[in-house]
Backbone as XML, in Angstrom:
<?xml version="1.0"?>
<chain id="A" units="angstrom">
  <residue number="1" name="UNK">
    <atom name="N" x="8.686" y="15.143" z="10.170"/>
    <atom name="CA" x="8.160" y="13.866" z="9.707"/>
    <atom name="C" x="9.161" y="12.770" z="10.064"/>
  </residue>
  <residue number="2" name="UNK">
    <atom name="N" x="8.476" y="12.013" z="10.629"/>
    <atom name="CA" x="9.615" y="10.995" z="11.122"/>
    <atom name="C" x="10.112" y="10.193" z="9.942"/>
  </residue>
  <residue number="3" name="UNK">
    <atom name="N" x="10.868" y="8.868" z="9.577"/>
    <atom name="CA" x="11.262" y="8.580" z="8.339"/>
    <atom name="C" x="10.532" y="8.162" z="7.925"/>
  </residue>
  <residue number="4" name="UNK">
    <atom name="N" x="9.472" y="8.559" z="7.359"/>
    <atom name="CA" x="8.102" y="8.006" z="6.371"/>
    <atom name="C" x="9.052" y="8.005" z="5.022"/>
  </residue>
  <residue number="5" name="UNK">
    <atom name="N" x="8.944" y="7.481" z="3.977"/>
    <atom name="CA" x="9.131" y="7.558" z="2.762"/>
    <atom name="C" x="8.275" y="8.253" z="1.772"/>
  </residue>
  <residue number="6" name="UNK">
    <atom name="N" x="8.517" y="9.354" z="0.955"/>
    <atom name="CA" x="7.559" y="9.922" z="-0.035"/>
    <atom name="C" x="7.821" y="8.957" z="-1.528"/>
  </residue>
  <residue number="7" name="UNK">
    <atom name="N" x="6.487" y="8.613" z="-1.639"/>
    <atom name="CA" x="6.712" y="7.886" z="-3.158"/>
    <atom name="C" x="6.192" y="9.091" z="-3.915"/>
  </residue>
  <residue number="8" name="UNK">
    <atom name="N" x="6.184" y="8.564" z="-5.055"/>
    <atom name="CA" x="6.410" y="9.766" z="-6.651"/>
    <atom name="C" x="5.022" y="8.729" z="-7.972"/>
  </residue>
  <residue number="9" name="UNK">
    <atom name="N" x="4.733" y="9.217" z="-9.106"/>
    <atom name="CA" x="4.109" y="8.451" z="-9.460"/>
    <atom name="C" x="5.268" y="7.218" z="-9.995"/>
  </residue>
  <residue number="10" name="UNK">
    <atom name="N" x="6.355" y="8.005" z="-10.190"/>
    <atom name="CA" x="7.109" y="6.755" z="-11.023"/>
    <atom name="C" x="7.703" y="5.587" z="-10.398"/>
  </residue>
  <residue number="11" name="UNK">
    <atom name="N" x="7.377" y="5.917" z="-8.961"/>
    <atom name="CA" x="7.646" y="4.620" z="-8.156"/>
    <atom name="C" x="6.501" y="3.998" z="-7.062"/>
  </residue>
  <residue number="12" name="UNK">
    <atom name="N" x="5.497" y="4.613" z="-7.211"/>
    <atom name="CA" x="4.353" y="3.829" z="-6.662"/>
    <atom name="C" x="3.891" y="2.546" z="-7.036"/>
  </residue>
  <residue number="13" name="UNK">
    <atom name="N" x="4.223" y="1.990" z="-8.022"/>
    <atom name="CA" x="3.942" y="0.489" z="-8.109"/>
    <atom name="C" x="4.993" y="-0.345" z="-7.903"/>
  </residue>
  <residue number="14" name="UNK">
    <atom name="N" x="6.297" y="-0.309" z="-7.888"/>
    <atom name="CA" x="7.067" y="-0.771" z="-7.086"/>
    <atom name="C" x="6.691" y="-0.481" z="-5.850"/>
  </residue>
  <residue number="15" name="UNK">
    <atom name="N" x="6.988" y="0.553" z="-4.902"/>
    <atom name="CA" x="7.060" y="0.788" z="-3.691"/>
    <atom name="C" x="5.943" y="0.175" z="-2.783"/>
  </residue>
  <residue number="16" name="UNK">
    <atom name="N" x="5.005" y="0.562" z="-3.584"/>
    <atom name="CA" x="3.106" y="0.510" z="-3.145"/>
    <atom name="C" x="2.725" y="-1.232" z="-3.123"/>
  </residue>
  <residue number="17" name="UNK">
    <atom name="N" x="2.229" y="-1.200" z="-4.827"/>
    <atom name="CA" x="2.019" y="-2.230" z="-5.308"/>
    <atom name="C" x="2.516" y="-3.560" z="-5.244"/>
  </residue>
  <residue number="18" name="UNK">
    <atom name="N" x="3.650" y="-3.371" z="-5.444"/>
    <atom name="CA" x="4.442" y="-5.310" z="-5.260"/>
    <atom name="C" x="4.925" y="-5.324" z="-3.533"/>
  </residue>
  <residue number="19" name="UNK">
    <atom name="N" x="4.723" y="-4.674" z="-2.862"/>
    <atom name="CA" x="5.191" y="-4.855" z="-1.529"/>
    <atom name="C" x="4.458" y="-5.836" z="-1.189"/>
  </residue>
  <residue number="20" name="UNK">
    <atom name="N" x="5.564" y="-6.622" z="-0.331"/>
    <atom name="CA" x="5.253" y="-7.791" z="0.226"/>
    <atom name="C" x="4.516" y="-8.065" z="1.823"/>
  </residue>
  <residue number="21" name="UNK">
    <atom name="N" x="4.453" y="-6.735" z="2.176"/>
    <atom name="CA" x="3.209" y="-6.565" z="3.234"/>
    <atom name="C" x="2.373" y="-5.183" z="3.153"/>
  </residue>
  <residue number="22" name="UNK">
    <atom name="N" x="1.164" y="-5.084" z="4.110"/>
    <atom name="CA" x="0.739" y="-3.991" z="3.434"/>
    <atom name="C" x="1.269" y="-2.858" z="3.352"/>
  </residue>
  <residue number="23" name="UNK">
    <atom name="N" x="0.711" y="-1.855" z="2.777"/>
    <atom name="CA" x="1.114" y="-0.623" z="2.769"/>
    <atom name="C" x="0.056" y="0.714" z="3.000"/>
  </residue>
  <residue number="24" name="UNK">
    <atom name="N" x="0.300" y="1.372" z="3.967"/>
    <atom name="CA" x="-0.954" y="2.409" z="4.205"/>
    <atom name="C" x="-0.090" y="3.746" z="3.519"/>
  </residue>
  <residue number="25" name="UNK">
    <atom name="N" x="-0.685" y="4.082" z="2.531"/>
    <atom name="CA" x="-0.577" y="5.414" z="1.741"/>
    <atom name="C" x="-1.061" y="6.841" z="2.212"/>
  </residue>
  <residue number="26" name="UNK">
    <atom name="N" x="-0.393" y="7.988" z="2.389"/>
    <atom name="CA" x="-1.171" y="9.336" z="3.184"/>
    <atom name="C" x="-1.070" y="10.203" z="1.788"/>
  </residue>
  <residue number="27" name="UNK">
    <atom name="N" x="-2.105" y="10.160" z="1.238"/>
    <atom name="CA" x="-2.291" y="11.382" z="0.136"/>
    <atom name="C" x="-2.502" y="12.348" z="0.557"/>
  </residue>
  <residue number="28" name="UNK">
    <atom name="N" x="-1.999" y="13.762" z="0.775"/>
    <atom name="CA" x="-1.202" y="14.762" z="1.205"/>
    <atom name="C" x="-1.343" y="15.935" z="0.431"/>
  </residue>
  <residue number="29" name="UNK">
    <atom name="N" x="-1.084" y="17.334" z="0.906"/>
    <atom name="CA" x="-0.343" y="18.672" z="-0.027"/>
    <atom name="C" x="-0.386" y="19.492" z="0.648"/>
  </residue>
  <residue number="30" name="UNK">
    <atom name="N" x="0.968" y="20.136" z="1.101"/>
    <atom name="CA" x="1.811" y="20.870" z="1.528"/>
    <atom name="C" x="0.197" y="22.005" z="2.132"/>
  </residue>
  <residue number="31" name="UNK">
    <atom name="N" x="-0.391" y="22.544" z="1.001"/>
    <atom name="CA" x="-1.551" y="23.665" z="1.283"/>
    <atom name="C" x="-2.686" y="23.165" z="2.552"/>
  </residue>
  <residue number="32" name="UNK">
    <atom name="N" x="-2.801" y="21.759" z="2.604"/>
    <atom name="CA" x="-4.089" y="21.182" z="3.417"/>
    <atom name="C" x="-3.756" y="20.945" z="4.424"/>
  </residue>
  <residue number="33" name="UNK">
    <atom name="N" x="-4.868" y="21.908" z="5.475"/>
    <atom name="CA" x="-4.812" y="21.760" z="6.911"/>
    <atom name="C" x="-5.058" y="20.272" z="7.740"/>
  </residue>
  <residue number="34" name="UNK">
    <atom name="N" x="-6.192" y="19.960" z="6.813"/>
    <atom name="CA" x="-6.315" y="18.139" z="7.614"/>
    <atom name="C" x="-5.193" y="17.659" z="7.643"/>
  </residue>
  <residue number="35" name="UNK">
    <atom name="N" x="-4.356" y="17.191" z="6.632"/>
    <atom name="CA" x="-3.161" y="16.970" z="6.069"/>
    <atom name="C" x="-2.984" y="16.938" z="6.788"/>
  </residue>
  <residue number="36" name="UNK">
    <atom name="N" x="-2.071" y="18.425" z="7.554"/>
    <atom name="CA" x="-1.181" y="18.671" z="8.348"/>
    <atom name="C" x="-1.811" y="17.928" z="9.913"/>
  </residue>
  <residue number="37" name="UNK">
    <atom name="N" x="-3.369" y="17.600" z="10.354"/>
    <atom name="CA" x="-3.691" y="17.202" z="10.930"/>
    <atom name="C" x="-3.361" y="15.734" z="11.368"/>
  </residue>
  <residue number="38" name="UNK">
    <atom name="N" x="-3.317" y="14.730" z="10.192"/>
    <atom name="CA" x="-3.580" y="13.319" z="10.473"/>
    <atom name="C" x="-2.011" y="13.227" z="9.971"/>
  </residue>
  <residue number="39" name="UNK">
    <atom name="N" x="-1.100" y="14.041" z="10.059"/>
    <atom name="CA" x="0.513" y="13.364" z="9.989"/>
    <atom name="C" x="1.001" y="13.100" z="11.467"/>
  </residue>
  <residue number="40" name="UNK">
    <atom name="N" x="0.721" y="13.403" z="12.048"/>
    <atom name="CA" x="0.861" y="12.916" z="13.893"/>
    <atom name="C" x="0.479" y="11.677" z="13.475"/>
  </residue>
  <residue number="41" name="UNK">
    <atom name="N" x="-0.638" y="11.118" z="13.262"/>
    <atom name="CA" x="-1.003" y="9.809" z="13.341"/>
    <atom name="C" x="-0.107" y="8.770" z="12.509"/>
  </residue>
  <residue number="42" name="UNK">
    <atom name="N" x="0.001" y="9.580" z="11.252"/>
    <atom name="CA" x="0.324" y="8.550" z="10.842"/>
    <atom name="C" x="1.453" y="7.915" z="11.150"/>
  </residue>
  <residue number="43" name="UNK">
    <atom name="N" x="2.386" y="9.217" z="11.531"/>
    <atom name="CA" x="3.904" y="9.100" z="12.011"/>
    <atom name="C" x="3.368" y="7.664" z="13.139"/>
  </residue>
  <residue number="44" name="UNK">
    <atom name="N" x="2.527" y="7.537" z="14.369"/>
    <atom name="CA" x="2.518" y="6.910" z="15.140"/>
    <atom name="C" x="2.452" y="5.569" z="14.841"/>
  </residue>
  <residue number="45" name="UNK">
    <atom name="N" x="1.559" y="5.495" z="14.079"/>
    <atom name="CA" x="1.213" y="4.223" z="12.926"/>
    <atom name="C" x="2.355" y="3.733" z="12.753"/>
  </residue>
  <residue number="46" name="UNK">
    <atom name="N" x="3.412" y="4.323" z="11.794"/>
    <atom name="CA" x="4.576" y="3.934" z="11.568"/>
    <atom name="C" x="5.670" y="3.434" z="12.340"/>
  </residue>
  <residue number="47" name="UNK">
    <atom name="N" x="5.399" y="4.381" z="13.673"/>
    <atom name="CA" x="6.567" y="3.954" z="14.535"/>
    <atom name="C" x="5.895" y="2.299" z="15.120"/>
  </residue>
  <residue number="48" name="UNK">
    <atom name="N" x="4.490" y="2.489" z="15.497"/>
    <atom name="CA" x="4.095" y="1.545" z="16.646"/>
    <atom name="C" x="4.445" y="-0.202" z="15.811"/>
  </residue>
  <residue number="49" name="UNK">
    <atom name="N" x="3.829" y="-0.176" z="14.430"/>
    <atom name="CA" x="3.766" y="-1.172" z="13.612"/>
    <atom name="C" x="4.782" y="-1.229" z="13.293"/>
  </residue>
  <residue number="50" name="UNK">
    <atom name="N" x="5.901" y="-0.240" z="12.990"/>
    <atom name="CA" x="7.633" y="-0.804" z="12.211"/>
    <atom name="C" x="7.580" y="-1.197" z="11.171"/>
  </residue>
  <residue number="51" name="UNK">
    <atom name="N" x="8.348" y="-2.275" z="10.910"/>
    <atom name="CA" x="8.587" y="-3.313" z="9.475"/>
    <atom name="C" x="7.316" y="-4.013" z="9.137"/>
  </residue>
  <residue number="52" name="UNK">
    <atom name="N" x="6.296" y="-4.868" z="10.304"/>
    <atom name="CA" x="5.488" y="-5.390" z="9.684"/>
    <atom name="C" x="4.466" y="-4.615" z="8.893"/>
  </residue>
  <residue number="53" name="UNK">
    <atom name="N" x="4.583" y="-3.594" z="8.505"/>
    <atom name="CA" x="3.740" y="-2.747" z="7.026"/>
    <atom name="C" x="4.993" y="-1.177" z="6.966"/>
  </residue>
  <residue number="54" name="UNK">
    <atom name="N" x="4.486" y="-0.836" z="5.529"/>
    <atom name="CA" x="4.651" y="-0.121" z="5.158"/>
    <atom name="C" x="4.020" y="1.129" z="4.943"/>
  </residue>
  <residue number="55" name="UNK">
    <atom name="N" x="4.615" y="2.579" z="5.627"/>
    <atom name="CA" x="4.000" y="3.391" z="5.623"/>
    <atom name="C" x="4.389" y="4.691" z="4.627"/>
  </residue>
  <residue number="56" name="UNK">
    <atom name="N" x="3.894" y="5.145" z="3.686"/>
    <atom name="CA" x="4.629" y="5.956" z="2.554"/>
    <atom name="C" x="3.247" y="7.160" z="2.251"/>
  </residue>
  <residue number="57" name="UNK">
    <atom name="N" x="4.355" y="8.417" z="2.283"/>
    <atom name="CA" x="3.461" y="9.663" z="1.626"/>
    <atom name="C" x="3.640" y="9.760" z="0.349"/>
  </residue>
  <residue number="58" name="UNK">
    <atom name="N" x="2.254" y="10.141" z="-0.270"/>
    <atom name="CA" x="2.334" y="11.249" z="-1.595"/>
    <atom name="C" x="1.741" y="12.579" z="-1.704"/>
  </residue>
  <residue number="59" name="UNK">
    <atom name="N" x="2.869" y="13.526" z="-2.273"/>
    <atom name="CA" x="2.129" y="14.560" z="-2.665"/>
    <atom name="C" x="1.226" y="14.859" z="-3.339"/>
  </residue>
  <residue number="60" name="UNK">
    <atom name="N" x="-0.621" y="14.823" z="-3.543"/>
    <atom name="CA" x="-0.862" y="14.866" z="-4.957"/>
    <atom name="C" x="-0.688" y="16.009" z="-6.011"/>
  </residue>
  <residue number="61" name="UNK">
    <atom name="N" x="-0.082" y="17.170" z="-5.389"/>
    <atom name="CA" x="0.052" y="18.370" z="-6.398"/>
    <atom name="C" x="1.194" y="18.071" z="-7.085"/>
  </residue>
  <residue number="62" name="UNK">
    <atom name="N" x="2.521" y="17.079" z="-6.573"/>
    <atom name="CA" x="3.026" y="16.836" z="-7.168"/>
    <atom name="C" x="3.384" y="15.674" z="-7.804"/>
  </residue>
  <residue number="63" name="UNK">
    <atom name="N" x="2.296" y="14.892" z="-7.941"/>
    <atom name="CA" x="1.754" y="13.458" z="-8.160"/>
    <atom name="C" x="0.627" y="13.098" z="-8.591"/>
  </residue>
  <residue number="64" name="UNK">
    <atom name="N" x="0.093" y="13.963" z="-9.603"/>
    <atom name="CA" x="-1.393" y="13.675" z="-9.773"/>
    <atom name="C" x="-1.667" y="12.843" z="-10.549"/>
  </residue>
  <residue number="65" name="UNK">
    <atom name="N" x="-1.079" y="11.995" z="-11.074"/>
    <atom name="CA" x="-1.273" y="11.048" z="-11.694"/>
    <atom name="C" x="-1.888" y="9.659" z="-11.323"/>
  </residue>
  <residue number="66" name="UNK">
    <atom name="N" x="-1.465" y="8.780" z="-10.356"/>
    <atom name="CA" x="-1.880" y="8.254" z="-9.387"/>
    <atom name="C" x="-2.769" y="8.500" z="-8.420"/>
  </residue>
  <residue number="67" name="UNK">
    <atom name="N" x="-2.910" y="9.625" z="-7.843"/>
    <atom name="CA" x="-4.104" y="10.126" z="-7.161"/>
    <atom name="C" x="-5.196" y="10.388" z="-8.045"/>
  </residue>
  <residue number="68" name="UNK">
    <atom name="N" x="-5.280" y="10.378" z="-9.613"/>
    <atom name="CA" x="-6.165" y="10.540" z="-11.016"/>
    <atom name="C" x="-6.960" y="8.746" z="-10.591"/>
  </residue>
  <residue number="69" name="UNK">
    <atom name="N" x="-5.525" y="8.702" z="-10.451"/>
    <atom name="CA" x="-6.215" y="6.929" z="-11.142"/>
    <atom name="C" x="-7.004" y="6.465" z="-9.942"/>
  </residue>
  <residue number="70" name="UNK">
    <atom name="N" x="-7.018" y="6.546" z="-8.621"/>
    <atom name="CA" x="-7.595" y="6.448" z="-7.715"/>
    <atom name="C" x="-8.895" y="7.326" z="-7.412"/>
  </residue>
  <residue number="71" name="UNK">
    <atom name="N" x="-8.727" y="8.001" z="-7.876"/>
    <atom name="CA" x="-9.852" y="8.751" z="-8.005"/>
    <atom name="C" x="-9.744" y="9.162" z="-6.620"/>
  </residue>
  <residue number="72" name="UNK">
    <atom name="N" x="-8.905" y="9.914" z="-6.249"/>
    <atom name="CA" x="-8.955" y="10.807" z="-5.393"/>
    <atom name="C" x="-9.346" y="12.045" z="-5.557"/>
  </residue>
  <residue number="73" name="UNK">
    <atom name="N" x="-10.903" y="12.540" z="-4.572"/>
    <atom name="CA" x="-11.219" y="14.195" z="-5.173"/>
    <atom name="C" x="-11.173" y="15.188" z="-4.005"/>
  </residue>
  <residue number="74" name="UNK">
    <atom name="N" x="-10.753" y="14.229" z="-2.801"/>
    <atom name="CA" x="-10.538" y="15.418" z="-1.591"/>
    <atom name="C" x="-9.377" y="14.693" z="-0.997"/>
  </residue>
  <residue number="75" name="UNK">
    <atom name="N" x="-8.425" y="15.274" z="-0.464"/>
    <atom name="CA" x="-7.393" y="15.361" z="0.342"/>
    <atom name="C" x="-7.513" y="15.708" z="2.060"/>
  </residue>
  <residue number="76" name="UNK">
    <atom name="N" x="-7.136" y="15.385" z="2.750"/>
    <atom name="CA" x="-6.283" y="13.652" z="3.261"/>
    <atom name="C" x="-7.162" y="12.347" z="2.579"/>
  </residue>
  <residue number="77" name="UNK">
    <atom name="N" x="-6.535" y="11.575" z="2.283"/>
    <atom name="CA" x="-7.100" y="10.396" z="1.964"/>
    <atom name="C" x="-5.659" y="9.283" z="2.385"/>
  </residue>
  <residue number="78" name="UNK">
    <atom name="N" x="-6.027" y="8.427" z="3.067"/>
    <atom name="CA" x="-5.509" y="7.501" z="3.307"/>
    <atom name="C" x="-5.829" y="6.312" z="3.057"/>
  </residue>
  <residue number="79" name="UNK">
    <atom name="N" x="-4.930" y="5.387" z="2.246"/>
    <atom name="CA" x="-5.260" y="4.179" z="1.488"/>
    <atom name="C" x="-4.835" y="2.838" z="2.024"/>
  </residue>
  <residue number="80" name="UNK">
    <atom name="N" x="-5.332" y="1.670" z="2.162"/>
    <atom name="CA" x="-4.320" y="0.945" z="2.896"/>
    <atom name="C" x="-4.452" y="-0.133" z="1.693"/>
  </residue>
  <residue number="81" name="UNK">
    <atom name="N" x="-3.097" y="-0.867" z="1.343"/>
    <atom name="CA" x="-2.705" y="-2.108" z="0.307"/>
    <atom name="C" x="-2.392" y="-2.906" z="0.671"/>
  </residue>
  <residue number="82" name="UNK">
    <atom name="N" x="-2.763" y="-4.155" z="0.161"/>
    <atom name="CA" x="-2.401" y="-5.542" z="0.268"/>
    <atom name="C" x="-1.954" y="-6.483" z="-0.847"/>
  </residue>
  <residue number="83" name="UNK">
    <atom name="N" x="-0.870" y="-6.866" z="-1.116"/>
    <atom name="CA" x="-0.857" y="-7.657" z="-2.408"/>
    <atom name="C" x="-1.550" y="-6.714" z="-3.508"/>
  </residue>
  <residue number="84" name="UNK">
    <atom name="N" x="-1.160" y="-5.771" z="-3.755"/>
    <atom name="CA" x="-0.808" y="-4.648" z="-5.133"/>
    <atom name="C" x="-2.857" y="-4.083" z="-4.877"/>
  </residue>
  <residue number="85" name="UNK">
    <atom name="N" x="-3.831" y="-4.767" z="-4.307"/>
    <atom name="CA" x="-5.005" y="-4.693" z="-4.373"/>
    <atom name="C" x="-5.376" y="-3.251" z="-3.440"/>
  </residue>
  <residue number="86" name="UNK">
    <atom name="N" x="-6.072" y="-2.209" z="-3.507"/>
    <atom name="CA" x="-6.901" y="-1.585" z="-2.284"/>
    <atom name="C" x="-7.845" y="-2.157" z="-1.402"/>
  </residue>
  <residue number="87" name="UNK">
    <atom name="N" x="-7.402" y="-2.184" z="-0.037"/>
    <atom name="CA" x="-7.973" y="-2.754" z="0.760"/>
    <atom name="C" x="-8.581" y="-1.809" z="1.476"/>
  </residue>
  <residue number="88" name="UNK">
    <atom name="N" x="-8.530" y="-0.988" z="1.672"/>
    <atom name="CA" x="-9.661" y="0.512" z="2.730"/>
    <atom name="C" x="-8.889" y="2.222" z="2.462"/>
  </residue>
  <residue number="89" name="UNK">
    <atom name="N" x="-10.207" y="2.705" z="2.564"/>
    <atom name="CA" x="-9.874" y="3.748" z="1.923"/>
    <atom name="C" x="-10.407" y="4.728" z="2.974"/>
  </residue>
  <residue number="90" name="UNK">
    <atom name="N" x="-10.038" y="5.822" z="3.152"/>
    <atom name="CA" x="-10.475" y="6.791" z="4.427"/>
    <atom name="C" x="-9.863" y="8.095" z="3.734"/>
  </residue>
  <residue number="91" name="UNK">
    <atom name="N" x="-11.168" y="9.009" z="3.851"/>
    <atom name="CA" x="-10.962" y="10.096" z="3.176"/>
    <atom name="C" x="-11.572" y="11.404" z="4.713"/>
  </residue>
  <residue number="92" name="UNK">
    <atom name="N" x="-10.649" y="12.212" z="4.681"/>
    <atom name="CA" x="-10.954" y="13.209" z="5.603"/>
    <atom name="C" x="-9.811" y="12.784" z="7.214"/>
  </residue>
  <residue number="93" name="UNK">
    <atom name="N" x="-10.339" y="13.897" z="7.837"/>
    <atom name="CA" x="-9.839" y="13.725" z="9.411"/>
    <atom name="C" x="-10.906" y="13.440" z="10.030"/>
  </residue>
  <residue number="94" name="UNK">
    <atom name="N" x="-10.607" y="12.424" z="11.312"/>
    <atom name="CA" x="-11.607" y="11.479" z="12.470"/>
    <atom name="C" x="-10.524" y="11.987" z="13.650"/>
  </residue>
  <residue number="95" name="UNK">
    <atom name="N" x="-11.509" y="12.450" z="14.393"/>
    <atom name="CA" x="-10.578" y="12.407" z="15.669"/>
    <atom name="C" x="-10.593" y="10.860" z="15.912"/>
  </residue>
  <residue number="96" name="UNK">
    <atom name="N" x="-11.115" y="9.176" z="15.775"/>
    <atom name="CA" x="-10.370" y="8.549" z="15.857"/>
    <atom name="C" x="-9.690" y="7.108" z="14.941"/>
  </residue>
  <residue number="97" name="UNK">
    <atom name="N" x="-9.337" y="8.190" z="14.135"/>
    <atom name="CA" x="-9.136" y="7.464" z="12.778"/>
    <atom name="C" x="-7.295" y="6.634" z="13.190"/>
  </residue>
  <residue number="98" name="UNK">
    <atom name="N" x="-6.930" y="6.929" z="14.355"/>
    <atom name="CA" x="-5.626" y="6.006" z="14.191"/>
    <atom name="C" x="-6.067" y="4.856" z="14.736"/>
  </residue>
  <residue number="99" name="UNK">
    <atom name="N" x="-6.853" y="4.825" z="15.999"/>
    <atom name="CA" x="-7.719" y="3.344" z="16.369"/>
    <atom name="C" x="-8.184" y="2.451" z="14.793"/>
  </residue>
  <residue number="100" name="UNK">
    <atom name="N" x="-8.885" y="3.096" z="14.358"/>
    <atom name="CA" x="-9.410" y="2.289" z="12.651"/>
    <atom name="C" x="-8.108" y="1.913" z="12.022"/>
  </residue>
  <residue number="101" name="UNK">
    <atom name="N" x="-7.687" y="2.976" z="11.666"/>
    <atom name="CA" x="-6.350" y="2.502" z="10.913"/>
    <atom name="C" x="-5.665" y="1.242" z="11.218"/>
  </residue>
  <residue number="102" name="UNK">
    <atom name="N" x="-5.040" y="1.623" z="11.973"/>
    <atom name="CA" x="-4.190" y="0.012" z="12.793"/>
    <atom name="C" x="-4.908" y="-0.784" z="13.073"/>
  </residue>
  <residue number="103" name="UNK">
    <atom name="N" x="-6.049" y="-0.932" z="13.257"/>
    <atom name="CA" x="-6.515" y="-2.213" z="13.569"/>
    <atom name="C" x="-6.801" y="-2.446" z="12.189"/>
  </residue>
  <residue number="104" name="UNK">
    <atom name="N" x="-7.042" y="-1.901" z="11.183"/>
    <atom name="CA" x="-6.828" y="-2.615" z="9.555"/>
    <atom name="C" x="-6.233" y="-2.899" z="9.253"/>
  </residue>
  <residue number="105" name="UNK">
    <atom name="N" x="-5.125" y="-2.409" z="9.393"/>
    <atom name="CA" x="-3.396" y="-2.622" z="9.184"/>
    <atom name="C" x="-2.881" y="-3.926" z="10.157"/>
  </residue>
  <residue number="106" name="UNK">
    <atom name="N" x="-3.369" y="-4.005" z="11.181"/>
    <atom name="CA" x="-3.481" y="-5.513" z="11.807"/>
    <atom name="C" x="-3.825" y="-6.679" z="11.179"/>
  </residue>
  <residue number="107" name="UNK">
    <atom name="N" x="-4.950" y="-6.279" z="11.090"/>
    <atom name="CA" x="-5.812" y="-7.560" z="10.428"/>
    <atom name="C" x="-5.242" y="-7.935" z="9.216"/>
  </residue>
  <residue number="108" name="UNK">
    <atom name="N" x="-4.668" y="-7.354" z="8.510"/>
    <atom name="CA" x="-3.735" y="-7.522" z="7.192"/>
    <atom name="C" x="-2.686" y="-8.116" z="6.899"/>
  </residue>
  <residue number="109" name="UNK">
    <atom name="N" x="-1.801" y="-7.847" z="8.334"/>
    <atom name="CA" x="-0.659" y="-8.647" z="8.571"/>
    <atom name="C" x="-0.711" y="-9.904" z="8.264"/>
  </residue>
</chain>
């Protein structure tokens, strides 16, 4: 994993929430094959965009608290934030879900 950051529930609203640009979230667990699928992407995401957003994993097996409150009920789910708000939500693997992604994550900037 390239240097993605893992948030926790006790720091997802700092990390997540008050960030001052967006933030695309990879809800995750170690057991899920998609998972393991759409972390290539996201890693790319991260590298291509840099500083202008923020890119951060959570575990939900070891984070279910936050993934409760979101109402997350299937895994991969990827979230993207703006000003503490949810701005798009993508649940599953797309073979071309990094095209979508970033260009949301664009438009956000």
């Amino acid at each position: 994993m390239a240097d993605i950051k893992a948030v926790t529930d006790g720091d997802f609203a700092n990390v997540v929430l008050k960030s001052d640009v967006p933030v695309l979230v990879d809800f995750w667990a170690t057991w899920c094959p998609p998972c393991r699928m759409i972390a290539p992407i996201v890693e790319q995401i991260h590298i291509e965009l840099g500083d202008r957003v923020k890119v951060v994993k959570m575990d939900t097996d070891e984070n279910p608290s936050t993934a409760m409150s979101f109402g997350i009920a299937s895994i991969p789910t990827v979230m993207i934030f703006k000003d503490g708000e949810l701005a798009e939500r993508t649940v599953g693997y797309r073979p071309d879900m990094k095209g979508d992604l970033k260009a949301k994550l664009e438009a956000l900037i």
